[in-house]
C-alpha positions in Angstrom: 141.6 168.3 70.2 141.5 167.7 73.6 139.1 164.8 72.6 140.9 163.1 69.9 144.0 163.2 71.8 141.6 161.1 74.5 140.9 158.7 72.1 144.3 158.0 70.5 146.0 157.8 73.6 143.1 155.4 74.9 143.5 153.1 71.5 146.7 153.2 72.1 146.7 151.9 75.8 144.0 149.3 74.8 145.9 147.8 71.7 149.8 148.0 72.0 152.0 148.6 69.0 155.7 149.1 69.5 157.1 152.4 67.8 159.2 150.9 64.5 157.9 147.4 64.5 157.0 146.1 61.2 153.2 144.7 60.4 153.0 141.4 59.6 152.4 141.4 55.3 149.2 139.3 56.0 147.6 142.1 58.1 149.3 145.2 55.9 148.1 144.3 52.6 144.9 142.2 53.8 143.7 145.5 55.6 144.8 147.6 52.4 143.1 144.9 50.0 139.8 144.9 52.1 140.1 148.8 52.0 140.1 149.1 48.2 137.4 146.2 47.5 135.2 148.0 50.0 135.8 151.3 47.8 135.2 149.9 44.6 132.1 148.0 45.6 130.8 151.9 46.8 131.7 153.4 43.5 130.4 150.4 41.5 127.7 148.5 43.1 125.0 151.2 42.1 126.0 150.9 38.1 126.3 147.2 38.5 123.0 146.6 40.0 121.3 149.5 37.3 123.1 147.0 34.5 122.1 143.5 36.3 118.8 144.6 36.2 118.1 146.0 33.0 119.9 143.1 31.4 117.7 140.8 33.2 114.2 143.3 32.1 115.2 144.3 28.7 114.3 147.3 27.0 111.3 147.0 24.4 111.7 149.0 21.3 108.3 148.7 19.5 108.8 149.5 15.2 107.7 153.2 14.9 106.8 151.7 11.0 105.2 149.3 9.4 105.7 148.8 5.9 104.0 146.5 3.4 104.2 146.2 -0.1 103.4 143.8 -3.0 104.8 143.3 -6.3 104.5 141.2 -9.0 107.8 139.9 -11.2 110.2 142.6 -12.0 107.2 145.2 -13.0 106.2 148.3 -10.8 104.8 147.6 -6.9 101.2 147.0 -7.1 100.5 148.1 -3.0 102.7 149.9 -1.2 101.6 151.0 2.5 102.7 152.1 6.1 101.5 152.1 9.3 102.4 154.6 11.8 101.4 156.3 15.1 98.6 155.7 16.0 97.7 152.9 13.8 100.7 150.8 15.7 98.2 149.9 18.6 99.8 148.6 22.0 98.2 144.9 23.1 95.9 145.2 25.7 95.3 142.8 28.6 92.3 141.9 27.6 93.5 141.1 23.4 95.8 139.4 25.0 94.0 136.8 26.9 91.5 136.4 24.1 95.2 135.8 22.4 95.6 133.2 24.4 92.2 131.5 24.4 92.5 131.5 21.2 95.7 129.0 21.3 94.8 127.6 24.4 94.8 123.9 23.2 98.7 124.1 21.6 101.1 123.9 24.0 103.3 124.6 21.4 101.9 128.2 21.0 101.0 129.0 25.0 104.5 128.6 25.2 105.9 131.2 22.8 103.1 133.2 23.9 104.0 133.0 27.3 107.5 134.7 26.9 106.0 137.9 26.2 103.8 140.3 28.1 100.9 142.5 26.1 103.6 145.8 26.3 106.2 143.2 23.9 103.0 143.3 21.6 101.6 145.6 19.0 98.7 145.5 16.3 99.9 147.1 13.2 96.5 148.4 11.4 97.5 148.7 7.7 94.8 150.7 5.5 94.4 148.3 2.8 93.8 151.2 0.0 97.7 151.8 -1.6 99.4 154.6 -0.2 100.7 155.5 -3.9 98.9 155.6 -7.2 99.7 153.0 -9.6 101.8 155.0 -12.8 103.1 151.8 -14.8 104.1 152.8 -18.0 102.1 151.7 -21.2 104.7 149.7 -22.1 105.1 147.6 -19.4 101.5 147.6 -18.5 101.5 145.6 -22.0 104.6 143.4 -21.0 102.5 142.1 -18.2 99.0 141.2 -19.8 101.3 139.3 -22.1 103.1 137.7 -19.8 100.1 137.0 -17.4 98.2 135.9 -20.2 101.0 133.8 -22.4 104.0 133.5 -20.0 105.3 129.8 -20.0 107.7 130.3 -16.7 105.6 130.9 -13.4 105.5 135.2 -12.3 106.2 135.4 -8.5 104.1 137.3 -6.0 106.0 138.9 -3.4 105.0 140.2 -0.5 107.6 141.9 2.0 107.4 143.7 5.7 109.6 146.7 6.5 109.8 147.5 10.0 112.0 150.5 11.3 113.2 151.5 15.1 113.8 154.5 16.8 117.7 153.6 18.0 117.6 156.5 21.0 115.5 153.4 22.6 117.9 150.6 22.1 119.3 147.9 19.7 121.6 148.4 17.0 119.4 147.6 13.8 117.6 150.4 12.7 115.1 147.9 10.2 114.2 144.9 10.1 112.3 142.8 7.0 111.4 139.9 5.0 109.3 138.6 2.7 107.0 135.7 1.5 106.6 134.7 -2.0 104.2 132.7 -4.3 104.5 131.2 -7.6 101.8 132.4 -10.3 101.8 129.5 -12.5 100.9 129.5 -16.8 97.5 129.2 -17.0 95.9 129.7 -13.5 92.9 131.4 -12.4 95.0 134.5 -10.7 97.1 134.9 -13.6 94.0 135.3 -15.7 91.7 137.6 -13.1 94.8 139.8 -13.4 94.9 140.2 -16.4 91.5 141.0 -17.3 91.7 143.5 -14.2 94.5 145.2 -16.1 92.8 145.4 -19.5 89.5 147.0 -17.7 87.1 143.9 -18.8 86.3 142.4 -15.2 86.0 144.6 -12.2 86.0 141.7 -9.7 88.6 141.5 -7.1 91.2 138.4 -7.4 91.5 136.1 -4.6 95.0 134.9 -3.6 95.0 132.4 -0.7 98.5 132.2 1.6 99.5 135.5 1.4 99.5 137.4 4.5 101.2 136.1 7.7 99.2 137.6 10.7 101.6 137.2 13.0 105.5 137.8 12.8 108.0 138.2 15.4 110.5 141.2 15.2 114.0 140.3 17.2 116.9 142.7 18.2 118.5 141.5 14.5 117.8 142.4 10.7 114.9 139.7 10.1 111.5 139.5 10.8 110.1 136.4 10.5 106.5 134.9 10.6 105.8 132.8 13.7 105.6 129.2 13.6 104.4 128.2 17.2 100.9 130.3 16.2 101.2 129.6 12.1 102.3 125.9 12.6 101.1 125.0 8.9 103.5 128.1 7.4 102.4 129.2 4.6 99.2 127.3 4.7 98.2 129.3 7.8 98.8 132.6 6.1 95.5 134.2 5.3 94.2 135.0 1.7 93.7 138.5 0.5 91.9 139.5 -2.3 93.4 142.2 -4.9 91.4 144.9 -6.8 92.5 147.4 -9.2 90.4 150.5 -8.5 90.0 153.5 -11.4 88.9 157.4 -10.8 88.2 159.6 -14.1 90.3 162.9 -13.8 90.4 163.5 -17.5 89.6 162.2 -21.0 90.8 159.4 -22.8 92.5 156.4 -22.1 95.2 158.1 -20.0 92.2 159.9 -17.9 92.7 157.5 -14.9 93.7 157.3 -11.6 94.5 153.3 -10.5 95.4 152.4 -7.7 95.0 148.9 -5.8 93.4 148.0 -2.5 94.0 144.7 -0.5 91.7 143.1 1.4 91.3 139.8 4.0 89.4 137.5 1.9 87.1 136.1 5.0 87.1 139.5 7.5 83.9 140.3 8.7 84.6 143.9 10.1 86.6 146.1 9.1 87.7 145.1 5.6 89.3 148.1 4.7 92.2 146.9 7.4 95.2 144.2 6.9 96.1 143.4 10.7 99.3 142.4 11.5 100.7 141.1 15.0 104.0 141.7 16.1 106.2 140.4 19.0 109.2 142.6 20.0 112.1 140.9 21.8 113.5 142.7 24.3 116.7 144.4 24.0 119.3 143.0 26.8 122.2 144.9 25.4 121.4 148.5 25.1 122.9 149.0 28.4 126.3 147.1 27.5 126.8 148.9 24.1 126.0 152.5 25.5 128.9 151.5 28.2 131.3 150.4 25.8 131.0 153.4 23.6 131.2 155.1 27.0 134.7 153.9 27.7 135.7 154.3 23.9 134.9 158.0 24.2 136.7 158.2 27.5 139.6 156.4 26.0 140.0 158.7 22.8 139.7 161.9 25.1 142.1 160.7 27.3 144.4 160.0 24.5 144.3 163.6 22.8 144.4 165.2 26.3 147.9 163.2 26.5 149.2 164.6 22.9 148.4 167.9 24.0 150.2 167.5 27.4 153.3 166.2 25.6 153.1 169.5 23.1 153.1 171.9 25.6 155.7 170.2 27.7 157.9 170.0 24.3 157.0 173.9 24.0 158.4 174.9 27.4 161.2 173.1 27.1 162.5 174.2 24.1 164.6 173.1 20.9 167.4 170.0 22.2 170.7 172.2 22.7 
């Protein structure tokens, strides 16, 4: 006591201030101003910086699956497959340099490469054997040779690409797809392959060139599309695949089949059995924004029933108006 008595008296002594004489407002709300910034900044600065800094990272949220499948008019999928842990491999540092060797001489293509580091990239390894049996029904199986074989209006190929995200990690789109089409025309070679691969008479596998997009890029939003800086042609740099209709005897007659359909690259040299497909992930520089806001939203709902029950019990207490 005796100390802080010392010390008051002393600061008093040393600067002056006569007993009931107003601060200027300057000095009163300038100290009180100064006072409060410097609080805030010590409650705030930490989360700010967290925030500034994760905005400025991002937060990658690699697809968790990888769907593919291919279907042909209106008639049941042909190939259906996914790719999952661990056949979603991470880019290494060295895939990704021979990445970029690779596209060394388009500036076009260093450049979108150069915006992401080999953890924004992943190899999904798709088996190329259907994950589902073929079950068309006789009927339709018909429809189809007639239409492959006699159609005079052009049957579309499509091809689509399902991804899906795990939202604990960030962004607020759960999947994320497209697709790429062709147009079978009357008369031409795939039509016909495919249909002699569906009436049994030819076991060879159908070639269909500027199918597959190798590369796609996979943003915080619902599409997924194929990328241009390292396909610059489009769909003429999309590589060909060829389609075979496999059978297994489980039983006797014409209904003792298994079918189902297998895809392959139509110039891979290893590993045939596997469609590769590269994809970029943006990074996610909101995650940290939305969790806040729903943060406050929370707050602001509990703080609002807390006041209801406050005014009930008060209301309670009180009584009935006389």
């Amino acid at each position: 006591f005796a100390s802080c008595s010392f010390s008051f008296h002393s600061r008093s002594r040393k600067y002056p201030q006569p007993k009931g004489q107003k601060k200027k407002k300057v000095v009163k709300y300038g100290m009180g101003g100064l006072i409060i910034l410097f609080l805030i900044a010590i409650i705030w600065f930490p989360l700010l910086f967290m925030s500034l800094v994760r905005s400025v990272v991002g937060v990658v949220n690699q697809p968790i699956d990888v769907t593919v499948t291919l279907k042909l008019g209106g008639y049941e999928p042909l190939f259906t497959m996914s790719a999952q842990q661990p056949s979603i491999v991470p880019f290494t540092a060295q895939a990704y340099e021979e990445l970029s060797r690779k596209f060394d001489p388009d500036p076009l293509a260093m450049q979108f490469i150069s915006q992401y580091s080999p953890e924004d990239i992943v190899t999904a390894q798709i088996e190329g054997s259907s994950g589902t049996l073929w079950r068309i029904s006789p009927p339709s199986r018909a429809q189809m040779k007639r239409e492959l074989y006699n159609g005079t209006a052009n049957i579309t190929l499509r091809f689509t690409w399902n991804f899906q995200r795990d939202l604990a990690k960030g962004g607020t789109v759960e999947y994320t797809n497209e697709k790429h089409t062709l147009d079978l025309a009357p008369n031409s070679p795939e039509r016909l392959q495919l249909a002699s691969l569906l009436e049994g008479t030819s076991a060879q596998s159908v070639v269909i060139t500027k199918l597959f997009p190798k590369y796609i890029r996979a943003p915080v939003g619902p599409e997924a599309n194929p990328v241009k800086q390292l396909q610059p042609g489009e769909e003429d740099d999309y590589l060909g695949v060829r389609l075979q209709l496999r059978r297994e005897r489980v039983g006797t007659g014409a209904a003792g089949f298994l079918e189902w359909w297998v895809i392959e690259l139509q110039d891979c040299q290893a590993d045939c059995n596997l469609l590769p497909m590269v994809i970029f992930s943006d990074k996610d520089h909101g995650a940290v924004c939305v969790d806040r806001a729903g943060h406050r939203q929370v707050r602001a709902r509990l703080l609002q029933r807390d006041l209801a029950l406050h005014h009930v019990r008060g209301a309670a207490v009180r009584g009935p108006h006389p």
